[in-house]
C-alpha positions in Angstrom: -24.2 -16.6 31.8 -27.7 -15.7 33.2 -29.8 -13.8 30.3 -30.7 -10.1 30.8 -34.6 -10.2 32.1 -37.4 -10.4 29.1 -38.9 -6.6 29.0 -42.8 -7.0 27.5 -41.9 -5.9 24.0 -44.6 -4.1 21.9 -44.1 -5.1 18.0 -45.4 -2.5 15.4 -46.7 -4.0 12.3 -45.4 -3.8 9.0 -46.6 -1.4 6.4 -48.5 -2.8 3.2 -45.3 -2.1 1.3 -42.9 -3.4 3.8 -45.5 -6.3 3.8 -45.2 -6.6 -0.1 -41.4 -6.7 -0.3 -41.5 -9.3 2.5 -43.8 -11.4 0.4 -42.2 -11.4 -2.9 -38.7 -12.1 -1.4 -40.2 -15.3 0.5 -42.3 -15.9 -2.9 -38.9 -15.5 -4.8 -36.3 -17.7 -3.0 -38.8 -20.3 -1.5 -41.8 -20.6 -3.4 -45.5 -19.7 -3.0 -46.3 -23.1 -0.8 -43.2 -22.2 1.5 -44.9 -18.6 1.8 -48.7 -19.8 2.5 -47.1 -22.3 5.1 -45.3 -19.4 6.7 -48.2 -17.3 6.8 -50.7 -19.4 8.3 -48.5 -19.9 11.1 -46.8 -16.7 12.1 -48.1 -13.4 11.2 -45.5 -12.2 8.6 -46.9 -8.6 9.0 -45.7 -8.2 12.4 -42.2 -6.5 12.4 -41.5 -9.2 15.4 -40.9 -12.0 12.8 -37.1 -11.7 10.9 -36.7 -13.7 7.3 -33.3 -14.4 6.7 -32.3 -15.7 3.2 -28.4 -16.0 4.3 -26.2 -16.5 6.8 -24.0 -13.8 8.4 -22.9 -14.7 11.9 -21.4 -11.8 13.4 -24.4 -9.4 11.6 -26.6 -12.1 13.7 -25.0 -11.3 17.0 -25.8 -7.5 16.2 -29.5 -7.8 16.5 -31.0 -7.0 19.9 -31.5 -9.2 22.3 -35.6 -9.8 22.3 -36.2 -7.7 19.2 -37.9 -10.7 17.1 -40.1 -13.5 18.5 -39.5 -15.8 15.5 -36.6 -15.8 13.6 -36.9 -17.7 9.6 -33.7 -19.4 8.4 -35.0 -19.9 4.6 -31.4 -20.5 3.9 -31.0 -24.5 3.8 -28.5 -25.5 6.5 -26.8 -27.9 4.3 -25.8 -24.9 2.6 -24.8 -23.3 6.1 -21.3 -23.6 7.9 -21.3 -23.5 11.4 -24.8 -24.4 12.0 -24.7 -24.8 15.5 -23.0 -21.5 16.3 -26.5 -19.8 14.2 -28.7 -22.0 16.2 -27.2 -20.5 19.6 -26.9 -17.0 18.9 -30.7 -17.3 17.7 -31.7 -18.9 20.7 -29.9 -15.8 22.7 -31.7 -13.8 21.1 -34.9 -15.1 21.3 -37.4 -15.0 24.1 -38.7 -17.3 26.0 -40.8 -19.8 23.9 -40.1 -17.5 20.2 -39.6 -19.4 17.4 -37.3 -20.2 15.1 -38.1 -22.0 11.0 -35.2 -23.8 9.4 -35.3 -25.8 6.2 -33.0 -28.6 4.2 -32.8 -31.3 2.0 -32.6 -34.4 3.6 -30.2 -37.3 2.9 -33.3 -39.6 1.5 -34.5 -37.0 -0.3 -31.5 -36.7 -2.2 -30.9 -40.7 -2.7 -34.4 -40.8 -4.1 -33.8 -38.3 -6.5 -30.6 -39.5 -7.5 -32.2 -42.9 -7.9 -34.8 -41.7 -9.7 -33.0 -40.0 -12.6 -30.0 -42.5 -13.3 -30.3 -46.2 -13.7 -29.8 -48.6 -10.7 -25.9 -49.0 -10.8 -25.1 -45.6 -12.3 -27.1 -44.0 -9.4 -25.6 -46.0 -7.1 -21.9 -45.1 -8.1 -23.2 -41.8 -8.3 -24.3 -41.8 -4.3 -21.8 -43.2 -3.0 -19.5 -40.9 -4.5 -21.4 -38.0 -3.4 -21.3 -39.6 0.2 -17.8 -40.1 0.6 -17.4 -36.4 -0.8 -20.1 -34.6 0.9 -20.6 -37.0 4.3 -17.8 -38.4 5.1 -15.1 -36.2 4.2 -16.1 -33.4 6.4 -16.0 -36.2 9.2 -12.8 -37.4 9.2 -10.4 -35.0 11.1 -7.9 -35.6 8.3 -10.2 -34.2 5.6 -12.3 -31.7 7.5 -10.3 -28.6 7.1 -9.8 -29.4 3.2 -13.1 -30.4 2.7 -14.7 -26.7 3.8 -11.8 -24.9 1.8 -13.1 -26.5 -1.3 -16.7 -26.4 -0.2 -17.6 -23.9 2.1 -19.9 -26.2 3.9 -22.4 -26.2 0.7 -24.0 -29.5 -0.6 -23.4 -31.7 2.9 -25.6 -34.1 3.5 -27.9 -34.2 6.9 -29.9 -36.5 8.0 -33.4 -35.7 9.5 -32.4 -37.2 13.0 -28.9 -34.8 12.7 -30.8 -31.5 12.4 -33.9 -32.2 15.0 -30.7 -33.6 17.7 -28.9 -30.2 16.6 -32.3 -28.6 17.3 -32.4 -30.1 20.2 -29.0 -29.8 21.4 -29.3 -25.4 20.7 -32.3 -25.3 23.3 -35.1 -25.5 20.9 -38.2 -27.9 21.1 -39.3 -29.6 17.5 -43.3 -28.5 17.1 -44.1 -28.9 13.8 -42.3 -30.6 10.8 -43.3 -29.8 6.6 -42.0 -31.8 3.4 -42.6 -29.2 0.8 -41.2 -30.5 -2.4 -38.0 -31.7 -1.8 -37.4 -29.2 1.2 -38.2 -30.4 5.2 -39.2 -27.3 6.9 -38.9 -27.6 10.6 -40.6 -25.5 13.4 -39.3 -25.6 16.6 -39.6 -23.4 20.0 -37.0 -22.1 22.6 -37.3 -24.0 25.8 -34.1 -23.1 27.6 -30.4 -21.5 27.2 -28.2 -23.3 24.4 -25.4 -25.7 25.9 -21.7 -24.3 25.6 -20.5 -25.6 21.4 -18.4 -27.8 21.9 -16.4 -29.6 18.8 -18.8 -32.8 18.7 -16.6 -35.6 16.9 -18.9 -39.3 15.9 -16.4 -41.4 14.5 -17.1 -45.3 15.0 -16.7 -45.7 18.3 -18.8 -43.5 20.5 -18.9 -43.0 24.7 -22.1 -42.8 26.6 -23.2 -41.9 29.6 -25.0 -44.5 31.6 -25.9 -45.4 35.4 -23.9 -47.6 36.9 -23.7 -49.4 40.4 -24.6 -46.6 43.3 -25.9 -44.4 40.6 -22.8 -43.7 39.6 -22.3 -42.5 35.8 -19.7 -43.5 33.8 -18.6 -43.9 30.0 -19.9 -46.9 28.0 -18.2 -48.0 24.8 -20.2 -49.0 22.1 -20.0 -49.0 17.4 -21.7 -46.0 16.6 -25.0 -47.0 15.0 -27.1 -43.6 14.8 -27.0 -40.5 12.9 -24.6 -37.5 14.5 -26.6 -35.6 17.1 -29.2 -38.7 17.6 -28.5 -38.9 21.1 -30.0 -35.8 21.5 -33.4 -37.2 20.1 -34.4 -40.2 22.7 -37.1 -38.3 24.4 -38.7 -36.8 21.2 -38.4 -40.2 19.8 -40.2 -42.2 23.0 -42.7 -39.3 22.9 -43.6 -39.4 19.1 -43.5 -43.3 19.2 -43.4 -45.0 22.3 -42.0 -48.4 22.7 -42.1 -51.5 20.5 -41.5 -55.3 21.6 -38.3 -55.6 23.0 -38.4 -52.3 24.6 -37.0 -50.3 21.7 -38.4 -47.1 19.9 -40.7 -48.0 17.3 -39.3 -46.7 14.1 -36.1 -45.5 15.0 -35.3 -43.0 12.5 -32.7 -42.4 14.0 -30.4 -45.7 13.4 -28.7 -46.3 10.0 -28.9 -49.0 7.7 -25.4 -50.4 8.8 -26.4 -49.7 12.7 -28.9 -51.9 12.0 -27.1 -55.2 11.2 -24.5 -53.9 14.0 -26.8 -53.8 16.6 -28.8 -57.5 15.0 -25.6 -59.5 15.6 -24.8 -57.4 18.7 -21.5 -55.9 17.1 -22.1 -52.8 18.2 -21.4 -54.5 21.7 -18.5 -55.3 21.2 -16.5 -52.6 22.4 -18.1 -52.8 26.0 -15.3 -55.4 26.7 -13.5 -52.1 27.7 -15.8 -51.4 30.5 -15.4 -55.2 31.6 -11.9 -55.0 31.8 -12.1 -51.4 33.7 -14.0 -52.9 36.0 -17.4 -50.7 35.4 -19.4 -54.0 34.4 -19.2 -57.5 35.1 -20.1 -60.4 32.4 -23.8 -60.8 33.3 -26.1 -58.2 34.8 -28.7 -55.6 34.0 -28.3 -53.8 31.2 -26.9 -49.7 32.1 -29.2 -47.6 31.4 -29.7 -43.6 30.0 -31.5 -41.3 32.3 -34.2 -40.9 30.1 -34.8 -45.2 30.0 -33.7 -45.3 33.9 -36.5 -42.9 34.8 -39.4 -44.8 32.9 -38.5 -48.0 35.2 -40.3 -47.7 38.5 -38.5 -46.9 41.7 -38.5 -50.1 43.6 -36.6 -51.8 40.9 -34.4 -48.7 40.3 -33.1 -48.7 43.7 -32.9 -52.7 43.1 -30.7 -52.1 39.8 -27.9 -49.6 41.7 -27.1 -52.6 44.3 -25.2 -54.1 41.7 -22.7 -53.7 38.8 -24.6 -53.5 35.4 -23.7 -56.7 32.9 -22.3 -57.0 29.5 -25.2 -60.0 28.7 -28.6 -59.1 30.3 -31.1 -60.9 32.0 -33.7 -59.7 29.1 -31.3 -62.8 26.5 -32.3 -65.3 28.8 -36.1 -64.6 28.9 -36.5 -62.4 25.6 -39.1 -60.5 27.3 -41.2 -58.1 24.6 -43.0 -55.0 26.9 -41.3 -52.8 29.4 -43.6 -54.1 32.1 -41.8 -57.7 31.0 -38.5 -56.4 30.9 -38.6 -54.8 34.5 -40.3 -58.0 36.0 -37.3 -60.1 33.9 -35.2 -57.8 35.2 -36.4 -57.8 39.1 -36.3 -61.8 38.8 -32.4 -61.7 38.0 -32.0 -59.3 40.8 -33.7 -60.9 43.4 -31.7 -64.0 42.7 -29.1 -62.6 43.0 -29.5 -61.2 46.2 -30.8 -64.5 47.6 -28.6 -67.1 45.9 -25.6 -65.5 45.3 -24.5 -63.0 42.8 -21.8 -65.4 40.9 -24.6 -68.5 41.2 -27.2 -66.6 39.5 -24.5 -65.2 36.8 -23.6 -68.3 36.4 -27.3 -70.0 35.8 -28.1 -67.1 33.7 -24.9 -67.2 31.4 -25.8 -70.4 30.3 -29.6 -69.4 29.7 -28.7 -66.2 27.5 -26.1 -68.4 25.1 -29.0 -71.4 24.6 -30.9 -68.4 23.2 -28.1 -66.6 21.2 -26.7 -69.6 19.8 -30.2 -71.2 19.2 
């Protein structure tokens, strides 16, 4: 659906009164930081900006369309159901480039605290249980429904990668990130029309979308090892941090402590036996590749890479390259072999390269 075209608006400011009552609500249900923050960003005296300190969904789709250029969610989206369907009828609303502020506790900020006020095994009963309570059973399909009757969607627990990916995912760009006390404020901007919601489900195994042999996408099958909504993420994360050795994201916030011993034993793997026996991928070959990683290899070895079926074990095991420019020229090596040796000659050499360095 094509939005209506942006009329110049003209935004009246707010009286001293009006201004007043603004201030001492913000003062009152965030704090005095939260408000000088605020302030020094946007101009809370214009009648452009909105505060909202709840969450009303169909009152939300009442406002009209372009009225405010910043919208301010002081309302903590952990405490917010249906926090996607807010983000999207605020990025309708908005123009192009307006603004939207969103706060929440994060899921480390609530482990340190809990691990700060109980002794070491108390606090870790105490976590866990609130996990399974607050995390997990709003996950599981079997739970979900119950879990919201009892709750109302109060108390979950978000990561920071889940609500910049759900950011993300709504059309906004993240600009600007606070930690005020135990509150992340995030500022973000609207940079195009929200995708349709769909019911996103991350249960252990997750799908991807990845280039395959004549550019062709298909479905790869891996153990889940990132926050929900992560996938969202990978180019804010390559443009906050760049690459590390290896050629993967430098401080990955957005993996999770058990992602990370899947992915160092190469469980999370695993499941791409699927795709071997589908046929999408043969047993050695380049690794398939995202858009966003395809596009930062250069085009001559792009076009080299869609000759051939992608590989479950990839050329990069067999000379444990550590920069990008190493991996492509790894990568360009394999290929080339391939194309003037043989395809099952050089899988072959190469299978027996990449377990020497797995095994030893």
């Amino acid at each position: 659906e094509v939005r209506p075209f942006a009329q110049p608006k003209i935004f009246s400011p707010l009286t001293e009164d009006e201004f007043e009552r603004r201030k001492k609500d913000i003062v009152d249900f965030s704090g005095r930081k939260v408000f000088n923050i605020l302030s020094n960003k946007f101009n809370l005296k214009e009648s452009s900006t909105k505060i909202l300190t709840d969450f009303d969904l169909e009152k939300l789709k009442t406002d009209e369309i372009y009225k405010y250029s910043t919208y301010i969610q002081l309302k903590r989206l952990d405490n917010i159901r249906s926090i996607n369907n807010m983000l999207t009828v605020i990025n309708e609303k908005l123009p192009d480039d307006g603004h939207i502020v969103c706060c929440y506790k994060s899921k480390s900020t609530l482990k340190k605290r809990i691990f700060e006020e109980y002794p070491k095994f108390i606090a870790y009963c105490i976590y866990v249980a609130y996990y399974l309570y607050h995390r997990a059973m709003p996950s599981f399909f079997l739970t979900h429904r119950l879990y919201y009757d009892l709750t109302g969607g109060k108390k979950r627990i978000l990561s920071k990668t889940e609500v910049l990916g759900r950011l993300t995912y709504c059309g906004f760009k993240i600009e600007k990130q606070y930690k005020i006390d135990d509150l992340n404020f995030v500022i973000a901007k609207r940079i195009k029309q929200a995708e349709i919601i769909h019911n996103r489900n991350y249960g252990v195994l997750i799908r991807l979308k990845r280039y395959g042999k004549d550019r062709r996408q298909f479905d790869v099958y891996k153990m889940r090892t990132m926050y929900p909504y992560a996938e969202f993420l990978q180019k804010y994360m390559y443009e906050q941090n760049n690459l590390q050795d290896g050629g993967k994201i430098k401080k990955d916030v957005r993996v999770t402590t058990r992602g990370y011993y899947l992915r160092k034993y190469w469980i999370d793997e695993l499941p791409m036996i699927f795709n071997l026996i589908k046929g999408d991928m043969k047993l050695v070959g380049v690794r398939p590749l995202s858009m966003q990683y395809f596009n930062l290899y250069s085009v001559k070895l792009q076009n080299e890479r869609i000759k051939f079926k992608p590989g479950l074990l990839p050329p990069f095991y067999a000379d444990m390259p550590k920069t990008l420019h190493e991996i492509q020229a790894s990568e360009m090596k394999y290929l080339t072999e391939c194309k003037e040796k043989g395809v099952w000659v050089t899988d072959i050499k190469y299978f027996f390269l990449i377990l020497k360095n797995i095994l030893f």
